[in-house]
N, C-alpha and C positions, 0 to 999 in steps of 0.2 A: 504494500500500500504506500501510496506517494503522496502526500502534501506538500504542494509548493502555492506559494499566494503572492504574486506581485502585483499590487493595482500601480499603474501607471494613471495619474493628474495632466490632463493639461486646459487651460481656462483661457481664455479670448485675450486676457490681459493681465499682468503681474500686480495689481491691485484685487484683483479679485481670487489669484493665488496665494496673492500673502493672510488674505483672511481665512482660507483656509487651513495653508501652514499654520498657522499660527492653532487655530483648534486643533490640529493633529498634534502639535508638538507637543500637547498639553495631556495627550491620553498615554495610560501607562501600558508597559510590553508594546510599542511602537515605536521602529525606527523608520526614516524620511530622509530620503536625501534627495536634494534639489539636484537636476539636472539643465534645467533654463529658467531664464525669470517668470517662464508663466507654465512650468514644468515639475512635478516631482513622482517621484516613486512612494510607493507607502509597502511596508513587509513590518512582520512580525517583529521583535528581537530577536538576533543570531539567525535569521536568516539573510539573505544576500545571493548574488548570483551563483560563487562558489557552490554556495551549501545545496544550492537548485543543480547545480551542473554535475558535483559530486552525491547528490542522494540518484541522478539518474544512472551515472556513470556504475556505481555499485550496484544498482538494479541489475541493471542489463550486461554487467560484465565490461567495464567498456573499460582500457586503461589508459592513465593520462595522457600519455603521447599519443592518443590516438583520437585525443580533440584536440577543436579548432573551436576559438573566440572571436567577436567579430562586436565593434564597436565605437562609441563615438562622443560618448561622454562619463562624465565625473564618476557615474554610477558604475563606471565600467574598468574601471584604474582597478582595483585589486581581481579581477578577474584577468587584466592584461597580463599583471603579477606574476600572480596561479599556475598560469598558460602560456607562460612566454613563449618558448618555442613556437605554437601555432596562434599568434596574437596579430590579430587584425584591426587596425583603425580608418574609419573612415575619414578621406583627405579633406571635408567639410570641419572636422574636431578644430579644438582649441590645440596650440602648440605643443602644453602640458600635457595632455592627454596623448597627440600624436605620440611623444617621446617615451612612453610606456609601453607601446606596442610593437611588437617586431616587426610588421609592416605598415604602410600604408596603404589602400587602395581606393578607388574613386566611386567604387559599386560594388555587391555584393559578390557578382561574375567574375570582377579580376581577383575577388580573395578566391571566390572555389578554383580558379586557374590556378593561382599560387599554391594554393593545397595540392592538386591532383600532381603538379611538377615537384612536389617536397619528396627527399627520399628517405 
C-alpha cells in the first residue's frame, strides 16, 4: 500500500497566495514550500519528493541508479541531491537550481534523449 499526497497551489496572483500561505503555515504536521510567488506545494511532514520516489522505488524493486529526476524549481533541489547522476533541470529554472542538476535541458524529450544515450 502507497500513500503519497502532494497538492500542488497555484492562484491568479501572489496576494491571494500569500493568504493562503499564511493559513497553511499555521496548521500543524504540514510542510509548504513555495515554488513561485503565486505557487506552492503542501505534503505532510517528512514527506517530500524523495520519500515519494523512494517508497515507489522499494515497491517495485527499482534501484537508485536506475532513476531519473527531472525538474525546475526550489521544491526540487534535494531530489536533484538524491539523484544526481540522472538529474534533470529545466533550462527555464532559476540559476541556483540549474546548478544542482547534472543536466540541463529545454523539454522533457531532450532529458529522455539524455537518458536512453547514459551508459
Amino acid at each position: 500500500y502507497l500513500e503519497i499526497c502532494v497538492i500542488l497551489c497555484v492562484y491568479e496572483n501572489k496576494e491571494k497566495a500569500d493568504v493562503v500561505r499564511d493559513k497553511v503555515r499555521k496548521m500543524k504536521s504540514i510542510q509548504i514550500v513555495d515554488t513561485s510567488e503565486r505557487t506552492f506545494s503542501i505534503t505532510k511532514d517528512n514527506r517530500d519528493k524523495i520519500t515519494g520516489i523512494q517508497k515507489i522505488a522499494d515497491y517495485y524493486g527499482i534501484k537508485q541508479n536506475e532513476i531519473a529526476v527531472i525538474g525546475d524549481s526550489v521544491n526540487d533541489l534535494t531530489m536533484f541531491n538524491h539523484y544526481y547522476n540522472f538529474s534533470f533541470c529545466m533550462s527555464h529554472a532559476k540559476n541556483e537550481i540549474k546548478r544542482s542538476a547534472k543536466s540541463v535541458v529545454t523539454s522533457v524529450s531532450d532529458c529522455i534523449k539524455k537518458i536512453l544515450n547514459e551508459d
